[in-house]
C-alpha positions in Angstrom: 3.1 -28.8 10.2 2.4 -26.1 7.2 4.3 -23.4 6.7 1.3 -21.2 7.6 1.2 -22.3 11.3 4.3 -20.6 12.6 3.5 -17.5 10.3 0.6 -17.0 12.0 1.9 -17.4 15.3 4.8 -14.8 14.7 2.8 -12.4 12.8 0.2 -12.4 15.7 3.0 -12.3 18.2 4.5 -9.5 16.2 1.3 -7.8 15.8 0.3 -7.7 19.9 4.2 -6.5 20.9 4.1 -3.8 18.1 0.9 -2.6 20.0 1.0 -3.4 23.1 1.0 0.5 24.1 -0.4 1.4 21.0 -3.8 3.1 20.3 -7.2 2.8 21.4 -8.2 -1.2 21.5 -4.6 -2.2 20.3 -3.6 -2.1 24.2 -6.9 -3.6 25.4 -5.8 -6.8 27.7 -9.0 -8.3 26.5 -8.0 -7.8 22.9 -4.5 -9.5 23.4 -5.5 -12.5 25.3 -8.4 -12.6 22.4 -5.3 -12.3 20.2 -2.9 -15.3 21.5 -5.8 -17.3 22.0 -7.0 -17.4 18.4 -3.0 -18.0 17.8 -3.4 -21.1 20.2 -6.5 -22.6 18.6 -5.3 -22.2 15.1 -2.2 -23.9 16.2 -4.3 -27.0 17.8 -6.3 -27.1 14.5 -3.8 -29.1 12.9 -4.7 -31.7 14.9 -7.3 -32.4 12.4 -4.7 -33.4 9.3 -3.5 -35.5 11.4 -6.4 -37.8 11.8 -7.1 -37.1 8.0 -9.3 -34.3 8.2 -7.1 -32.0 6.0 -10.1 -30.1 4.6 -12.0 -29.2 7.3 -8.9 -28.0 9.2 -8.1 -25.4 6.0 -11.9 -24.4 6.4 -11.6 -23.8 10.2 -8.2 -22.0 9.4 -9.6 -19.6 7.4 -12.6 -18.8 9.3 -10.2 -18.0 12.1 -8.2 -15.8 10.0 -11.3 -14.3 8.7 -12.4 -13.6 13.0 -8.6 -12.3 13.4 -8.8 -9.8 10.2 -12.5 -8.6 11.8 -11.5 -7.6 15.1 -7.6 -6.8 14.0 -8.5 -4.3 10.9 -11.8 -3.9 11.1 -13.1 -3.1 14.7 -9.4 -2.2 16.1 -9.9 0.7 13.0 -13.0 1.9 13.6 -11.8 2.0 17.4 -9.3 4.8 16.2 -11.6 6.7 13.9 -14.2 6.7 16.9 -11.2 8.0 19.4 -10.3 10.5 16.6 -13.5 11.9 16.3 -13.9 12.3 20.4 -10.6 13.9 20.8 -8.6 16.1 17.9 -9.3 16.0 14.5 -5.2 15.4 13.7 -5.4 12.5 16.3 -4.9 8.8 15.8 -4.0 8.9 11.9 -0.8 9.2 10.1 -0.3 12.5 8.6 -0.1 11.4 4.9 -4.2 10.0 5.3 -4.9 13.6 7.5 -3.6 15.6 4.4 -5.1 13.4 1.7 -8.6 14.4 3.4 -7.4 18.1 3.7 -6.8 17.6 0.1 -10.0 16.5 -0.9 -11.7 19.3 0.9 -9.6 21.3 -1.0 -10.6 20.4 -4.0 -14.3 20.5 -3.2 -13.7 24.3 -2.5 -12.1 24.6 -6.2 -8.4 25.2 -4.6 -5.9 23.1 -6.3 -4.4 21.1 -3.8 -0.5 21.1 -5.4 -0.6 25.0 -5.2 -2.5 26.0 -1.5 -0.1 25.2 1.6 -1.5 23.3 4.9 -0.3 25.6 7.3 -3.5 26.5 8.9 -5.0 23.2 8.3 -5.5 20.4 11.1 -2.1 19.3 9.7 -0.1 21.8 10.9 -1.2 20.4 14.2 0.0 16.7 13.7 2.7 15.5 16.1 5.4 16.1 13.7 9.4 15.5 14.8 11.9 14.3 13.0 15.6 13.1 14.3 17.2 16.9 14.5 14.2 18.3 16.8 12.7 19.7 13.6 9.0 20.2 13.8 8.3 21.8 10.8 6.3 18.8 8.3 7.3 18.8 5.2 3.7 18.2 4.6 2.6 21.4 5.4 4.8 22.8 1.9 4.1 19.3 -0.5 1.6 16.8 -1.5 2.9 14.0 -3.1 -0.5 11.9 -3.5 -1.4 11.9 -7.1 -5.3 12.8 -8.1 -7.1 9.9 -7.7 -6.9 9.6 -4.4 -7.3 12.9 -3.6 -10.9 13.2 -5.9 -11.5 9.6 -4.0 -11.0 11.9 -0.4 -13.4 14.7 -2.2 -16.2 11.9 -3.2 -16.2 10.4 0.3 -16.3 13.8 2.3 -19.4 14.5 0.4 -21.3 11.2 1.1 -19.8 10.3 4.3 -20.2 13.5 6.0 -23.9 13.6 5.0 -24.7 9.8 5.8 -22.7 10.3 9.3 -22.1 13.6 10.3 -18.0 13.2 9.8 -15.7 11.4 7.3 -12.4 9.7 7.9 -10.5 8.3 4.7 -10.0 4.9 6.8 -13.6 4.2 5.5 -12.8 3.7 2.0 -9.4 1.8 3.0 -11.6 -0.6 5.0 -13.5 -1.0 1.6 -10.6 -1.5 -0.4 -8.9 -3.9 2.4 -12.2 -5.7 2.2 -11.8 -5.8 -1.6 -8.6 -7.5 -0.8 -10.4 -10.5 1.0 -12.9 -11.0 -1.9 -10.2 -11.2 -4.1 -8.6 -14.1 -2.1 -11.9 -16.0 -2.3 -12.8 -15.0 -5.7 -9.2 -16.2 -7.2 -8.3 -19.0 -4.6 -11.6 -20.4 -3.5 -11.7 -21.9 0.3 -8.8 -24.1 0.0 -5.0 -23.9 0.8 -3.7 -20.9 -2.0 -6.6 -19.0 0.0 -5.3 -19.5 3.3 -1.5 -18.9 2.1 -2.7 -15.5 0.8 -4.4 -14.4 3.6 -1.4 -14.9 6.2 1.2 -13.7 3.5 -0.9 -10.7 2.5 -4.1 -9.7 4.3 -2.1 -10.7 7.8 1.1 -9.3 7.2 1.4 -7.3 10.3 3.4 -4.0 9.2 1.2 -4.0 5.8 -2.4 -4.4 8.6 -0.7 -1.9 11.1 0.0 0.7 8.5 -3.6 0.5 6.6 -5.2 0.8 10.2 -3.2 4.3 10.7 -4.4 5.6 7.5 -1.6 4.2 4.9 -3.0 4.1 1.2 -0.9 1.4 -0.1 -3.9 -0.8 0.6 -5.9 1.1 -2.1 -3.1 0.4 -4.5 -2.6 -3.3 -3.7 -6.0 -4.0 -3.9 -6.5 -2.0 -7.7 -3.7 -3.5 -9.1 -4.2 -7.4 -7.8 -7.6 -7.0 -8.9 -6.2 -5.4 -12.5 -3.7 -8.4 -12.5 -7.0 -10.9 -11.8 -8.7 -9.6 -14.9 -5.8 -9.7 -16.9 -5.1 -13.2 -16.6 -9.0 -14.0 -16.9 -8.8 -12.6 -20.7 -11.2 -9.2 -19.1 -8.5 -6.4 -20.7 -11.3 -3.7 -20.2 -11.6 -3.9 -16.7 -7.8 -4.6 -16.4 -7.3 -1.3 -18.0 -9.3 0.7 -16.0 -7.9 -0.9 -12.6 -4.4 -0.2 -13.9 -5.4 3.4 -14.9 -6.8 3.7 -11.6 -3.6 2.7 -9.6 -1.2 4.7 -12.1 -3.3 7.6 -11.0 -3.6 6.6 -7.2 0.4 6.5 -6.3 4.0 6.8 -7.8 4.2 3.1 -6.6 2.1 1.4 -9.3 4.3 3.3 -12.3 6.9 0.7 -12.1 4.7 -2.1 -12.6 3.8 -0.3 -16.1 6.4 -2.4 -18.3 5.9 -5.6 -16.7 2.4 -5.4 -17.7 2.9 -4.5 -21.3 5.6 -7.0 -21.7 2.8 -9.6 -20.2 0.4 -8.3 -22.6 2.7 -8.2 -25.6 3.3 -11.6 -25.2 0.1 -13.2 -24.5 -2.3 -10.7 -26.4 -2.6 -9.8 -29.8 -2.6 -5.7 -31.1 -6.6 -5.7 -31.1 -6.7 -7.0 -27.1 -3.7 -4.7 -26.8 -5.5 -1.6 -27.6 -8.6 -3.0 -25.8 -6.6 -2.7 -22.9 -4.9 0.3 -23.7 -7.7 2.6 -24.8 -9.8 2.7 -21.2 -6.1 2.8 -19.3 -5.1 6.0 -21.3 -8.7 7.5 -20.7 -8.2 6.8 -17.1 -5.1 8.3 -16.6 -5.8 11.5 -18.7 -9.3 12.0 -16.5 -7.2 12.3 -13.6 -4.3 14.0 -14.4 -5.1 16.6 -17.4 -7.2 18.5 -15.2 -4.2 19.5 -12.8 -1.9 19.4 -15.5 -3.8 22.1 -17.6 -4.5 23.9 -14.0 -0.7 24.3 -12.8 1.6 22.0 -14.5 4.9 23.0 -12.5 3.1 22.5 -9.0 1.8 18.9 -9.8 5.0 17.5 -11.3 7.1 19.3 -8.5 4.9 18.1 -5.9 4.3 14.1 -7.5 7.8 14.0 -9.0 10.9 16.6 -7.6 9.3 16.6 -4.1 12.7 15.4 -2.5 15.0 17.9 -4.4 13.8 21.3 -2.5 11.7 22.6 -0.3 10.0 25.5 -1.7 9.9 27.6 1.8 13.5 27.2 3.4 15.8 26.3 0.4 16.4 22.5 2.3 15.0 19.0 0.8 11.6 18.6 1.0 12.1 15.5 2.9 14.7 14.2 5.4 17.0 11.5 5.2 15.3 8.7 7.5 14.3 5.0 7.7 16.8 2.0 6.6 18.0 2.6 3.5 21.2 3.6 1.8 20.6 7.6 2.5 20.8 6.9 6.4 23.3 4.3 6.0 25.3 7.4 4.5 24.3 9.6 6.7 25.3 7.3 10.0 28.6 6.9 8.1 29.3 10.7 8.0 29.3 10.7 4.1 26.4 12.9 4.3 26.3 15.5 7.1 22.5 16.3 7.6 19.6 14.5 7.0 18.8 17.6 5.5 21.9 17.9 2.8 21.8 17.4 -0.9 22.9 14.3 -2.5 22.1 12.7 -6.0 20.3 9.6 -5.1 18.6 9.6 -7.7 21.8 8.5 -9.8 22.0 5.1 -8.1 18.0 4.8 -8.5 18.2 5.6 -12.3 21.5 3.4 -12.7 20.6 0.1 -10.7 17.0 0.6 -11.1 17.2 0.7 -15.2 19.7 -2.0 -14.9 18.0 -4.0 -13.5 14.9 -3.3 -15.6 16.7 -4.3 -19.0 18.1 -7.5 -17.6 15.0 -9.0 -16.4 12.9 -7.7 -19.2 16.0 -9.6 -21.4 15.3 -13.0 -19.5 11.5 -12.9 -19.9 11.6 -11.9 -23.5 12.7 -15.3 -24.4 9.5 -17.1 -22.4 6.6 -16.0 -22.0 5.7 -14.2 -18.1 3.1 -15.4 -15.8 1.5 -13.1 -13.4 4.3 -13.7 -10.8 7.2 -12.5 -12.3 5.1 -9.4 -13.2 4.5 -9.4 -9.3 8.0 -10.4 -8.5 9.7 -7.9 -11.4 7.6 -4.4 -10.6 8.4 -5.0 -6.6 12.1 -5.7 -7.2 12.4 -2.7 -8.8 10.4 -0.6 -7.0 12.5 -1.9 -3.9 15.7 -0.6 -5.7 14.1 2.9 -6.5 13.1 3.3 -2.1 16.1 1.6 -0.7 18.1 4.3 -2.9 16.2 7.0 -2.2 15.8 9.8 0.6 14.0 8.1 2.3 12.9 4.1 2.6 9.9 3.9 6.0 8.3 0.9 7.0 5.1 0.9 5.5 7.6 0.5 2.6 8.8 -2.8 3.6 5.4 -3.8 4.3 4.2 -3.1 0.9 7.1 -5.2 -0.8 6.5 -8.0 1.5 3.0 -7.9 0.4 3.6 -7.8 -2.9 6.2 -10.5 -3.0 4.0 -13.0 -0.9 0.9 -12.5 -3.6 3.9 -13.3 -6.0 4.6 -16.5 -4.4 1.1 -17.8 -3.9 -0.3 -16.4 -7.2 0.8 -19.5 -9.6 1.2 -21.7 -6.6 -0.9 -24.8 -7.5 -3.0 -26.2 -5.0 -2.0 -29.9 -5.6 1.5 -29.0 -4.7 0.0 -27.7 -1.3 -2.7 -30.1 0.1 0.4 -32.9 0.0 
């Protein structure tokens, strides 16, 4: 039996307990005994390599894991936005996609959206609690998505609300997760790397959970796979404009930038360099001069220094919580409140540039494929959340992600089909 067999099985399995009293179809016994018995048939599939039809049984694979993503992320999310729009406007999303369309309407109305507050927004009316009985979001005083997405919000408010009558930001994540899947076909084709990278990456089942509740990280995994695509196909144009994109679409994409000029240094020469670099900087300067010229100090304190204050109450702008090294000190009495001060940031500078300057050492002297830029830029990104303030799920779910494209990227399909 593959390895992609009992994946499936526990990533379904993981998927139906995680929602089993979760929202809207999630908790639908028809859905789950849909669920376990797609599990079932994909696991009787493998029936067919045994009698030598190896081929066809990766073809019927995938089409089940194509029916599974359909009625998993698709349908399941258009469940919640159709439950959303029948009961509260701050219902059945996370709170980061609720104030990323806030955001967008902001901007529409010319208000910069790292200056106005969210108070009396449909934010302030999000189920917010966190482990001390606080209720106050942090939210409601911050925004820490950069511009693209927020100008991405604005553009889909316009056209959405006009084609439909409403807009929920889950339609352009359902674009970009579908983005995802053509990228899977485009790079893999319909054999075995295909069906690897759609149980490591499109089925991953805190990654799918978090992109059905409204989680961005979908938007940034898709832009910079696609980026890394293009890059290694010799396109530097569009390479540079997908990187500029995802620079510009989340903090989590800057620490992929040095892997990627390392990659280019060594496989490119200075004219394909600045071929690259030309539409990347023109990118990045579309979507962050504007806020920049309009209040510097608000965007980098809100994109960069969010976690050092809160700009309200004198505390942190965001709690100690999740499973990293801040609650680990915290449960150890080290630090007293999940809302004291404490320099994380020393350990994420020290380790994380550490780090940074020995693996950069080890792959000056060969030349990097498009995995170690995978596995290098998630490493260290993992080093800068474990360290910080806080370190969530949807975090773990993103470095899984990334490390299981990683694996599968440069995995040659000979080696597979054994």
């Amino acid at each position: 039996m593959t390895i992609d067999a009992p994946l499936v099985l526990s990533f379904i399995y993981i998927f139906i307990i995680s929602n089993t009293y979760g929202w809207g179809l999630q908790h639908d016994k028809r859905y789950i005994i849909f669920s376990i018995t797609l599990g079932i048939i994909y696991l009787l599939s493998h029936i067919l390599s045994l009698i030598g039809k190896r081929v066809l049984m990766i073809k019927i694979k995938i089409l089940l894991l194509f029916i599974f993503l359909g009625i998993s992320v698709f349908v399941t999310t258009f469940s919640f936005i159709e439950l959303r729009q029948r009961t509260s406007a701050s219902g059945f999303i996370n709170d980061s996609a609720l104030q990323t369309e806030i955001a967008g309407r902001y901007l529409l109305l010319g208000k910069n959206p790292y200056v106005e507050n969210y108070v009396n927004t449909d934010l302030a009316k999000w189920p917010y609690k966190d482990e001390t009985g606080n209720t106050l979001n942090p939210a409601l005083y911050a925004n820490v998505t950069p511009p693209f997405m927020i100008a991405l919000s604005a553009l889909g408010f316009r056209i959405f609300s006009r084609l439909t009558g409403s807009f929920d930001i889950r339609f352009l994540l359902l674009v970009s997760y579908f983005a995802l899947i053509l990228l899977g076909i485009v790079k893999f084709g319909f054999r075995q790397n295909l069906l690897l990278f759609l149980v490591l990456v499109c089925l991953q089942p805190i990654f799918l959970m978090s992109a059905m509740q409204g989680s961005n990280d979908i938007v940034i995994v898709t832009l910079l796979l696609w980026g890394l695509y293009f890059l290694e196909r010799k396109n530097l144009l569009l390479s540079g404009i997908l990187l500029g994109l995802s620079v510009a679409a989340k903090q989590t994409a800057w620490f992929i930038i040095p892997f990627y000029l390392i990659y280019l240094l060594q496989h490119y020469k200075r004219k394909q360099f600045i071929t690259f670099l030309l539409p990347y900087i023109v990118i990045i300067s579309l979507f962050y001069l504007p806020f920049m010229l309009w209040n510097f100090p608000a965007l980098i304190n809100n994109l960069i220094f969010y976690t050092s204050y809160h700009p309200y109450q004198n505390l942190p702008i965001h709690p100690i919580e999740g499973y990293g090294f801040s609650f680990l000190l915290y449960s150890l009495g080290i630090v007293r409140s999940i809302y004291s001060q404490y320099p994380f940031w020393i350990y994420q500078i020290f380790i994380g540039v550490s780090f940074l300057l020995f693996f950069l050492k080890l792959q000056l002297k060969k030349r990097m494929n498009i995995a170690y830029v995978l596995y290098g830029s998630t490493t260290l990104i993992t080093i800068v959340w474990f360290f910080n303030r806080y370190f969530l799920v949807s975090h773990i779910g993103y470095i899984l992600v990334m490390l299981g494209t990683s694996y599968v990227w440069t995995l040659k399909t000979e080696k597979l089909e054994n």
